[in-house]
Jmol script that loads the backbone (N, CA, C; Angstrom):
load data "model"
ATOM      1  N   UNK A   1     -10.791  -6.443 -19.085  1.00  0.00           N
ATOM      2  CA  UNK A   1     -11.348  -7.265 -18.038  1.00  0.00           C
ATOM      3  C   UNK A   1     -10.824  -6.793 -16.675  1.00  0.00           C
ATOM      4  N   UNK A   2     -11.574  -6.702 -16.038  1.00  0.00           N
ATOM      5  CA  UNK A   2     -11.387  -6.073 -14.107  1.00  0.00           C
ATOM      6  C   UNK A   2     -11.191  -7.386 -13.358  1.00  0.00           C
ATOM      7  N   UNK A   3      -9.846  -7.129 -13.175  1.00  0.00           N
ATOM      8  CA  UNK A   3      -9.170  -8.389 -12.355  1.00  0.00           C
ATOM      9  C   UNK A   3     -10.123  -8.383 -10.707  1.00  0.00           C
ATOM     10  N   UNK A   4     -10.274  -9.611 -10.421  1.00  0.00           N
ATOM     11  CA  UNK A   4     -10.913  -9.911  -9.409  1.00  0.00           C
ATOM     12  C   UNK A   4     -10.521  -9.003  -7.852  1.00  0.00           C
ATOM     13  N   UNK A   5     -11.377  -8.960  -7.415  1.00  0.00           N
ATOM     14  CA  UNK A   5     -11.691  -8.023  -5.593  1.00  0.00           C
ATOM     15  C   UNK A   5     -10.568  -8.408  -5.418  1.00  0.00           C
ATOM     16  N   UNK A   6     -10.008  -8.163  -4.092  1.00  0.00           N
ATOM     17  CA  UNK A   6      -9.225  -9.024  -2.955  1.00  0.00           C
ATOM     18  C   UNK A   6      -8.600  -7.975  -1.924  1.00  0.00           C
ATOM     19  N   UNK A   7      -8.752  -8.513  -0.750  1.00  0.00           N
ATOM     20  CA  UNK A   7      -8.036  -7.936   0.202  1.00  0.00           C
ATOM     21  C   UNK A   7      -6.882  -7.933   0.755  1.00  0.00           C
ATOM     22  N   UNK A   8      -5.958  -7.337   1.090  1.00  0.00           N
ATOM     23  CA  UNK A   8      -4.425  -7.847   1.768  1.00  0.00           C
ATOM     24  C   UNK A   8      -3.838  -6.997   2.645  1.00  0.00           C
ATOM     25  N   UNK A   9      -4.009  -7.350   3.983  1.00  0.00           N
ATOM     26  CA  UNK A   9      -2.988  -6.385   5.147  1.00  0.00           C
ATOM     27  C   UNK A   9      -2.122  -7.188   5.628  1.00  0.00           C
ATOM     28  N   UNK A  10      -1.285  -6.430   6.135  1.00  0.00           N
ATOM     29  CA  UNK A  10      -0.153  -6.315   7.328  1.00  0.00           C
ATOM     30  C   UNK A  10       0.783  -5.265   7.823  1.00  0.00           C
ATOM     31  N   UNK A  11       1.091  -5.551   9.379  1.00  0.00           N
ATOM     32  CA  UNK A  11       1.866  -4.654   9.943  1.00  0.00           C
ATOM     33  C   UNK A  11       3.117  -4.808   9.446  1.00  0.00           C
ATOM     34  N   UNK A  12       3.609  -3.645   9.668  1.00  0.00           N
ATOM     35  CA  UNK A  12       4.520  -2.735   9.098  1.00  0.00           C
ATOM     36  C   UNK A  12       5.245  -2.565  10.430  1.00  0.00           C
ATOM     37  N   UNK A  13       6.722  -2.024  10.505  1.00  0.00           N
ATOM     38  CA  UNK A  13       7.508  -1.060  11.448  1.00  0.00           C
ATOM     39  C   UNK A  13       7.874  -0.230  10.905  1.00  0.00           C
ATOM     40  N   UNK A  14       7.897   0.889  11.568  1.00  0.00           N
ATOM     41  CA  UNK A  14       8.758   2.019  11.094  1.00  0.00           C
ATOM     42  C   UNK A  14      10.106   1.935  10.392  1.00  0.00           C
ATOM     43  N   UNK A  15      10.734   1.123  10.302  1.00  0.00           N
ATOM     44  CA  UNK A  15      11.991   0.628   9.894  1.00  0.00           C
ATOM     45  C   UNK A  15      11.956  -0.495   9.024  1.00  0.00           C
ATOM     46  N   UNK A  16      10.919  -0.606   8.175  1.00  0.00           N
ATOM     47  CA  UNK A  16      10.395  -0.571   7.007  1.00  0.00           C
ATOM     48  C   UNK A  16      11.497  -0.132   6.080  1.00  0.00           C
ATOM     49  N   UNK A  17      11.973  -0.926   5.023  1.00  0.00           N
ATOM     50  CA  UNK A  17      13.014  -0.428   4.244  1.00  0.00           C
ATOM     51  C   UNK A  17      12.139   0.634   3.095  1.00  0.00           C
ATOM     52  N   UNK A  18      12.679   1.436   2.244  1.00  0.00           N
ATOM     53  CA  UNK A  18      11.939   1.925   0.882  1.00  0.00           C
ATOM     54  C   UNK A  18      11.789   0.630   0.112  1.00  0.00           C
ATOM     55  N   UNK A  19      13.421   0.172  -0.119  1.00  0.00           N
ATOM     56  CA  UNK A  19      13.093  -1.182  -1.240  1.00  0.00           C
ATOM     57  C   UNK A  19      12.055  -2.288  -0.703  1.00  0.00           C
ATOM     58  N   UNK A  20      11.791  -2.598   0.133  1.00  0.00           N
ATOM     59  CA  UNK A  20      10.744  -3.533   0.525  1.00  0.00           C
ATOM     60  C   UNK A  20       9.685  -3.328   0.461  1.00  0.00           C
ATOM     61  N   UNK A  21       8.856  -1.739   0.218  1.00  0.00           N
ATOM     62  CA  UNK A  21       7.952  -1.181   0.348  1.00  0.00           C
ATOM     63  C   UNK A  21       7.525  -1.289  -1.569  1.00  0.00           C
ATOM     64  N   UNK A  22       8.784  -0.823  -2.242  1.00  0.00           N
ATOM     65  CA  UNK A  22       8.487  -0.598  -3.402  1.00  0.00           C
ATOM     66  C   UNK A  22       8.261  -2.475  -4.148  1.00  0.00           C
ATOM     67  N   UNK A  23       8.822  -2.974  -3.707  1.00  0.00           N
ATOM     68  CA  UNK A  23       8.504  -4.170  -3.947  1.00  0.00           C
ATOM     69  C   UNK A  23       7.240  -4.913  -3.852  1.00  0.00           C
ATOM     70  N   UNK A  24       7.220  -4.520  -2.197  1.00  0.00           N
ATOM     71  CA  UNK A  24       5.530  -5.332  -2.096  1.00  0.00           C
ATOM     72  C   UNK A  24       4.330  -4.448  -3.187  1.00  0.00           C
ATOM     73  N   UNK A  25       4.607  -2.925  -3.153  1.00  0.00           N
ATOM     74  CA  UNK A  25       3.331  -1.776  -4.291  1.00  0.00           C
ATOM     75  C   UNK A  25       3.835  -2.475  -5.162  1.00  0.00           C
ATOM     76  N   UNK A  26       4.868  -3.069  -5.772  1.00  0.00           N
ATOM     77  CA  UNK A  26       5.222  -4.109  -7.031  1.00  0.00           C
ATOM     78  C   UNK A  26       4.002  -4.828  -7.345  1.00  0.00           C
ATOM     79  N   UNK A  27       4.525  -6.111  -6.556  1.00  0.00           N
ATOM     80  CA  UNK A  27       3.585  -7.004  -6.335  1.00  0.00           C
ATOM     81  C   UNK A  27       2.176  -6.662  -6.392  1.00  0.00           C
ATOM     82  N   UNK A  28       1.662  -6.036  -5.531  1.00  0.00           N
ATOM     83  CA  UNK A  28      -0.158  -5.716  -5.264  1.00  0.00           C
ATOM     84  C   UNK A  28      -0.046  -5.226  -6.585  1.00  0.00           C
ATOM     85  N   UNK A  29       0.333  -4.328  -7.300  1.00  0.00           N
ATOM     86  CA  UNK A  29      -0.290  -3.378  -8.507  1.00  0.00           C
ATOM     87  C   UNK A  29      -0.097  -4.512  -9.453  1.00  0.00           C
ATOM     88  N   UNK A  30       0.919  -5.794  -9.656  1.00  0.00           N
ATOM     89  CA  UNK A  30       0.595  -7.128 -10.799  1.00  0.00           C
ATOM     90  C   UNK A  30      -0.523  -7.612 -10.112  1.00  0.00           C
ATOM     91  N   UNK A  31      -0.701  -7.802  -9.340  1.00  0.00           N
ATOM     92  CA  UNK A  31      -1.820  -9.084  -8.851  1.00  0.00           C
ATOM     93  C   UNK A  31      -3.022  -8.208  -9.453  1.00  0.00           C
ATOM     94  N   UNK A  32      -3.189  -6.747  -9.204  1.00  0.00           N
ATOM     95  CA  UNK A  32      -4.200  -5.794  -8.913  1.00  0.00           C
ATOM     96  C   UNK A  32      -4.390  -5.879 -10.951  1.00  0.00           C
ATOM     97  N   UNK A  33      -3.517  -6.199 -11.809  1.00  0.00           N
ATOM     98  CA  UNK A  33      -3.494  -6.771 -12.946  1.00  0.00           C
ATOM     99  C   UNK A  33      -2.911  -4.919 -13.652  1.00  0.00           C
ATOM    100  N   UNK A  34      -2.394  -3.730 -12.776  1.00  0.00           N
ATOM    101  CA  UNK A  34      -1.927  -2.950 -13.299  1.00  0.00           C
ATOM    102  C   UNK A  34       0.035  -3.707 -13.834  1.00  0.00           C
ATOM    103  N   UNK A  35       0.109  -2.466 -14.671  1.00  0.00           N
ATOM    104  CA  UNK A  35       1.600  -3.009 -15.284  1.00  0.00           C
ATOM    105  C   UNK A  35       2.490  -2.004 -13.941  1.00  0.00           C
ATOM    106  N   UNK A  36       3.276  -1.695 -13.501  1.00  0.00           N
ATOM    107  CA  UNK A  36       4.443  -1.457 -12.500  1.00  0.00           C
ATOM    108  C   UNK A  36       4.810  -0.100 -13.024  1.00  0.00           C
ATOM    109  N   UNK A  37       3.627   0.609 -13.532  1.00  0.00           N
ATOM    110  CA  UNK A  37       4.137   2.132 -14.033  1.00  0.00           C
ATOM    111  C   UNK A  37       3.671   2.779 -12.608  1.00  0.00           C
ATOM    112  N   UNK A  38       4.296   3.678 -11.858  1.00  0.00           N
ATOM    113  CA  UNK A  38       3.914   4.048 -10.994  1.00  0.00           C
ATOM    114  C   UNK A  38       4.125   3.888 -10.033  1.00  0.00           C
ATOM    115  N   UNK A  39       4.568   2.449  -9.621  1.00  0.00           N
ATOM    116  CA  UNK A  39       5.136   1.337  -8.438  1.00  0.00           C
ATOM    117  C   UNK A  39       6.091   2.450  -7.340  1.00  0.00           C
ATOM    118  N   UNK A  40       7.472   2.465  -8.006  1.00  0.00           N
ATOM    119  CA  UNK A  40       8.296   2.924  -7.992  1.00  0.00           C
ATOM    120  C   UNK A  40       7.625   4.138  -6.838  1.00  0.00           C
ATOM    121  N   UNK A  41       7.280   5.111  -7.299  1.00  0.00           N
ATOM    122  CA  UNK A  41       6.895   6.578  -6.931  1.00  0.00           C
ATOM    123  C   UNK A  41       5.609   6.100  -5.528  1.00  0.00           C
ATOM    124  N   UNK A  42       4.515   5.122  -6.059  1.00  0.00           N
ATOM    125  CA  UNK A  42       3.907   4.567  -4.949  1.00  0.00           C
ATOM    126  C   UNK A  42       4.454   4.086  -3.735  1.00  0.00           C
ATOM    127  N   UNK A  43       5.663   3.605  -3.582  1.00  0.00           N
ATOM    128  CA  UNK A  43       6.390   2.472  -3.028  1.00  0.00           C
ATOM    129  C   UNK A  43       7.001   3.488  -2.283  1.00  0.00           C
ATOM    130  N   UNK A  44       7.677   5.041  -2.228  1.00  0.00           N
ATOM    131  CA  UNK A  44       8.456   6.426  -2.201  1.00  0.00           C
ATOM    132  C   UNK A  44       7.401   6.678  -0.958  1.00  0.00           C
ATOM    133  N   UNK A  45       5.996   6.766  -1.695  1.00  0.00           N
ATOM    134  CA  UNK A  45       4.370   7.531  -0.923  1.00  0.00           C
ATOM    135  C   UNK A  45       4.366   6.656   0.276  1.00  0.00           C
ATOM    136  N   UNK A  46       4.148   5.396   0.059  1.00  0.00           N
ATOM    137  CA  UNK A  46       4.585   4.260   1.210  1.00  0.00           C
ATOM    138  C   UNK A  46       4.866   4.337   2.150  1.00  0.00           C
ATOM    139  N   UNK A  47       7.007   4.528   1.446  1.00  0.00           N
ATOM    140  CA  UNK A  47       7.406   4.494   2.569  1.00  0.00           C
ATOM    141  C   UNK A  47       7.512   5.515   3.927  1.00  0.00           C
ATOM    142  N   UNK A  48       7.339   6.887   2.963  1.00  0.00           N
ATOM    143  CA  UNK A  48       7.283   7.961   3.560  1.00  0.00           C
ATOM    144  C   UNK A  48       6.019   8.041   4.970  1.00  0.00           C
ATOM    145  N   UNK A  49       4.723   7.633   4.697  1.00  0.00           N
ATOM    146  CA  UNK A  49       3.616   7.066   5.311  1.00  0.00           C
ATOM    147  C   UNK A  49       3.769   5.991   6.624  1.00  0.00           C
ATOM    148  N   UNK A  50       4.920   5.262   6.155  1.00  0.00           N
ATOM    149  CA  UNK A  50       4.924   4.165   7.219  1.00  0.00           C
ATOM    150  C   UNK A  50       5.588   4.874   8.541  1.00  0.00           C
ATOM    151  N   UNK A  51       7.009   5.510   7.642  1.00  0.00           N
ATOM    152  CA  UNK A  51       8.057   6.206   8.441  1.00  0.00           C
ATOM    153  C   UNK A  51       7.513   7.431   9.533  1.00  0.00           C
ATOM    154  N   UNK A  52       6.134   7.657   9.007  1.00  0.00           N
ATOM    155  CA  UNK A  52       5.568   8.888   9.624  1.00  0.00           C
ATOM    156  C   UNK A  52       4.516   8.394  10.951  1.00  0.00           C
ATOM    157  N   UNK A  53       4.504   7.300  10.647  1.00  0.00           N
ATOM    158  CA  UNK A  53       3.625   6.455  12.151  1.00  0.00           C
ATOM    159  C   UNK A  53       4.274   7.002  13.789  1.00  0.00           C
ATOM    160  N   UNK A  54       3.779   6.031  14.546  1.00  0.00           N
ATOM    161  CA  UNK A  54       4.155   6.241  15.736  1.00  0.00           C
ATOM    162  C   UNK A  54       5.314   4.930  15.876  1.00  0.00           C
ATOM    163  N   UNK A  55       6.459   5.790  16.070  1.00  0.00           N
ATOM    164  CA  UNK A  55       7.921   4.873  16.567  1.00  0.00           C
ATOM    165  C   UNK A  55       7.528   3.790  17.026  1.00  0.00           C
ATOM    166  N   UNK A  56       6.974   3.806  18.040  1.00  0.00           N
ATOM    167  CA  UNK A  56       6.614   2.780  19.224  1.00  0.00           C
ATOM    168  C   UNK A  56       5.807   1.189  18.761  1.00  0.00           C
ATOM    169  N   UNK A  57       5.324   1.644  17.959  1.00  0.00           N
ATOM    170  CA  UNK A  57       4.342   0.602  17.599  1.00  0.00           C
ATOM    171  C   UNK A  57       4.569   0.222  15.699  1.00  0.00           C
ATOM    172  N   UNK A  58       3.839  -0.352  15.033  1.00  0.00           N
ATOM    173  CA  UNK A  58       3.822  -1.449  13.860  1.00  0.00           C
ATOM    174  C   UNK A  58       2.572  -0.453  13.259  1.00  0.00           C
ATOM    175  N   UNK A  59       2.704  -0.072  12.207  1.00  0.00           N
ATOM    176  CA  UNK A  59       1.466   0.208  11.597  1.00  0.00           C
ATOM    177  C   UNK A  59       0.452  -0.682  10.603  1.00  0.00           C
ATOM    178  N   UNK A  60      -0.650  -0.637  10.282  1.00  0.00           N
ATOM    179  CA  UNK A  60      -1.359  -1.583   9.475  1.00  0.00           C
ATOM    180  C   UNK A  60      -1.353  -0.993   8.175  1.00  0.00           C
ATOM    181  N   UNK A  61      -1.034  -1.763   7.463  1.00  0.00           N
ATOM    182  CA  UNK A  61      -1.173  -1.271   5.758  1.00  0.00           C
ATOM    183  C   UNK A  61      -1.593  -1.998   5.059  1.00  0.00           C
ATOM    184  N   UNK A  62      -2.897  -1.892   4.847  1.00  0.00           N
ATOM    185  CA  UNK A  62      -3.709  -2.542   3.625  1.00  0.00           C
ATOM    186  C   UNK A  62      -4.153  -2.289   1.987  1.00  0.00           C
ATOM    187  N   UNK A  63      -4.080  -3.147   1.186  1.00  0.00           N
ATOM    188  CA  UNK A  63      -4.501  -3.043   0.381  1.00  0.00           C
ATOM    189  C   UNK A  63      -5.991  -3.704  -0.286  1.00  0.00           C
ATOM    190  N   UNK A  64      -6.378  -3.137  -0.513  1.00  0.00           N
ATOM    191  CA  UNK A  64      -8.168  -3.712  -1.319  1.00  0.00           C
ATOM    192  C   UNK A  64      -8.331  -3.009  -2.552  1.00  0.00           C
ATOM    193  N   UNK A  65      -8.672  -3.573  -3.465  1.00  0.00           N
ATOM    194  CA  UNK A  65      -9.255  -4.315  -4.914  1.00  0.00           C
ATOM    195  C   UNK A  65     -10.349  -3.816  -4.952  1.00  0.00           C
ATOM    196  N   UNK A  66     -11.209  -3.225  -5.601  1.00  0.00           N
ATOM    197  CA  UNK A  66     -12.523  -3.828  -5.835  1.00  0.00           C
ATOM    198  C   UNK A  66     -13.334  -2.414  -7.080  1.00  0.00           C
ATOM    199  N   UNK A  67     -14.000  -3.503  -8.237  1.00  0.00           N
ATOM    200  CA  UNK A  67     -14.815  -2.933  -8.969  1.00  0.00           C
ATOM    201  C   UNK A  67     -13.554  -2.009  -9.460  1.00  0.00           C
ATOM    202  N   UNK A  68     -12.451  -2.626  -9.660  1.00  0.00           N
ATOM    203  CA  UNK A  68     -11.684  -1.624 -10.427  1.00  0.00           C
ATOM    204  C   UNK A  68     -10.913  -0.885 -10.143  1.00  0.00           C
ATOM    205  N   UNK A  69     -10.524  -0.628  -8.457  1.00  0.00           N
ATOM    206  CA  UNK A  69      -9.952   0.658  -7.609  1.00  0.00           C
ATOM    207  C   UNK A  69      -9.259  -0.187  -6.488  1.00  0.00           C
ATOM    208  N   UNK A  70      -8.162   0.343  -6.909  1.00  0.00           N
ATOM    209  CA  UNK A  70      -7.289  -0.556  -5.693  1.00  0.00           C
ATOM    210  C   UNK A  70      -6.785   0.775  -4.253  1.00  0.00           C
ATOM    211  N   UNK A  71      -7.300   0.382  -3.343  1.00  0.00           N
ATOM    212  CA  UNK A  71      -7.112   1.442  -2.178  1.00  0.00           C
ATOM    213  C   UNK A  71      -5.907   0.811  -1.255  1.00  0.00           C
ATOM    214  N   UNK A  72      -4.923   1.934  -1.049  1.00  0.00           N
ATOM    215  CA  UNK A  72      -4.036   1.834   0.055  1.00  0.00           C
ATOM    216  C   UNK A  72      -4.320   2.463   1.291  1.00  0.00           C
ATOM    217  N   UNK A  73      -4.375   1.841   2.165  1.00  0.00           N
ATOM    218  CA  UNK A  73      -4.477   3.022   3.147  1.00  0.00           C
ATOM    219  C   UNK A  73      -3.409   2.129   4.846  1.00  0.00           C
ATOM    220  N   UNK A  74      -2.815   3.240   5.281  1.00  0.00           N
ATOM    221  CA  UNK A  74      -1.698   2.975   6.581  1.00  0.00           C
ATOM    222  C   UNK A  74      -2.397   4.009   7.368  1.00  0.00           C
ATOM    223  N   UNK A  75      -2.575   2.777   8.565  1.00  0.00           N
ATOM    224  CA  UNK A  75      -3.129   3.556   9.709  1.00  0.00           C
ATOM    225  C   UNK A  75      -2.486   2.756  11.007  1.00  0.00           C
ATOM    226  N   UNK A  76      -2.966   3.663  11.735  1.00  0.00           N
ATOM    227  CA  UNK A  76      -2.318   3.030  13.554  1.00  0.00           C
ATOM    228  C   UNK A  76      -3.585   3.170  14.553  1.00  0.00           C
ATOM    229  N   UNK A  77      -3.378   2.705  15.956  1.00  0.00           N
ATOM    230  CA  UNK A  77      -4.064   2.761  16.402  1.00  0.00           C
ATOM    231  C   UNK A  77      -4.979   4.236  16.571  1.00  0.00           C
ATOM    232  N   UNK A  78      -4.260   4.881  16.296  1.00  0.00           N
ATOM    233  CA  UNK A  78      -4.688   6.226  16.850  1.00  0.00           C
ATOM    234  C   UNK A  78      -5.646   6.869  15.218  1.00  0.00           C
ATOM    235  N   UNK A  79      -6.000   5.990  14.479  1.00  0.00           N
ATOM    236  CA  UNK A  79      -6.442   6.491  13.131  1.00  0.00           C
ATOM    237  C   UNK A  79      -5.521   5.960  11.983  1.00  0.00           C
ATOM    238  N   UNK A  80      -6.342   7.049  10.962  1.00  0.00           N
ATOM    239  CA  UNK A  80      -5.898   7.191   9.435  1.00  0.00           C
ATOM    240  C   UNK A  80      -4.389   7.937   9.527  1.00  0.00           C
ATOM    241  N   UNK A  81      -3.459   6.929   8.930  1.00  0.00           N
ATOM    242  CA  UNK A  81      -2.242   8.126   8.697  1.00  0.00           C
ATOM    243  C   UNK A  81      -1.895   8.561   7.582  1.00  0.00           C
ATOM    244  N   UNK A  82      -2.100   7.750   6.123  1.00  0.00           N
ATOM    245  CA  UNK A  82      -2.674   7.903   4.893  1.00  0.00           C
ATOM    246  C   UNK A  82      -3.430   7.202   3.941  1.00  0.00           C
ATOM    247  N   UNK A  83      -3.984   7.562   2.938  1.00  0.00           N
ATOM    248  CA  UNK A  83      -4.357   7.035   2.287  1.00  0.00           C
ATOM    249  C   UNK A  83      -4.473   7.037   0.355  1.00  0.00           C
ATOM    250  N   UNK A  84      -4.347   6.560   0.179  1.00  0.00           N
ATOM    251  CA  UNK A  84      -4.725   6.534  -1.960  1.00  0.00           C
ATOM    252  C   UNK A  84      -5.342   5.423  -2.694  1.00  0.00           C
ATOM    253  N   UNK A  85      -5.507   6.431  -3.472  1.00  0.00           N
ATOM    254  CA  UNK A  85      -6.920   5.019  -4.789  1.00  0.00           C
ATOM    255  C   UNK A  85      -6.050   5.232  -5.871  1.00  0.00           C
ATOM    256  N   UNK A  86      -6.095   4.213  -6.772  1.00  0.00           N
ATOM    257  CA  UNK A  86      -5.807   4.164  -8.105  1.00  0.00           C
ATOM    258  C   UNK A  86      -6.766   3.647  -9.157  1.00  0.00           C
ATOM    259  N   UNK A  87      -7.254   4.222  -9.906  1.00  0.00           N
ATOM    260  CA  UNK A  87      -8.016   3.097 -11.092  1.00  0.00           C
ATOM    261  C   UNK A  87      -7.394   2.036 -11.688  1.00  0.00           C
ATOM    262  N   UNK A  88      -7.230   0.864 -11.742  1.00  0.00           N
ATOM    263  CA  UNK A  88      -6.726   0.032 -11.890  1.00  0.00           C
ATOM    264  C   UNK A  88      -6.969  -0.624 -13.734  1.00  0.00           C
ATOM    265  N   UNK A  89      -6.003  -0.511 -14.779  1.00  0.00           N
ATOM    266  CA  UNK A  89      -6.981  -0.241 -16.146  1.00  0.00           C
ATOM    267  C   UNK A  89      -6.886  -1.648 -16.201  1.00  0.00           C
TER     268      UNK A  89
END
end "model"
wireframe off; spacefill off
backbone 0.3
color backbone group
């Protein structure tokens, strides 16, 4: 069964811990109804992504659900700074 859509953002700072990062990819990948294989190493991709923004400012990092595919993507004003899909089983 394909756990339901859903959307979820928020800003971020650069100073963004790893453990806080790997925690929240925790969280989204249970809700997202995956088991926490992967989290860990996602949460690494994260933080690395956030850390790579612009100092100055908060980046946006969202997550969305849907039809099965859960998408991350961290961006700033200035654009895309990364992004990934997962199939969600």
């Amino acid at each position: 069964m394909v756990p339901p859509d859903f959307f979820f953002a928020l800003a971020v700072s650069g100073g963004a811990s790893r453990e806080m990062l790997a925690e929240l990819v925790a969280r989204v990948l249970e809700r997202a109804g995956s088991a926490g294989d992967g989290a860990a190493s996602l949460g690494d991709e994260l933080h690395a992504a956030v850390a790579s923004g612009p100092r100055d400012q908060a980046v946006d990092v969202s997550f969305s659900a849907e039809a099965g595919l859960l998408t991350i993507v961290v961006s700033s004003r200035a654009g895309a700074i990364w992004q990934t899909s997962r199939e969600i089983p």
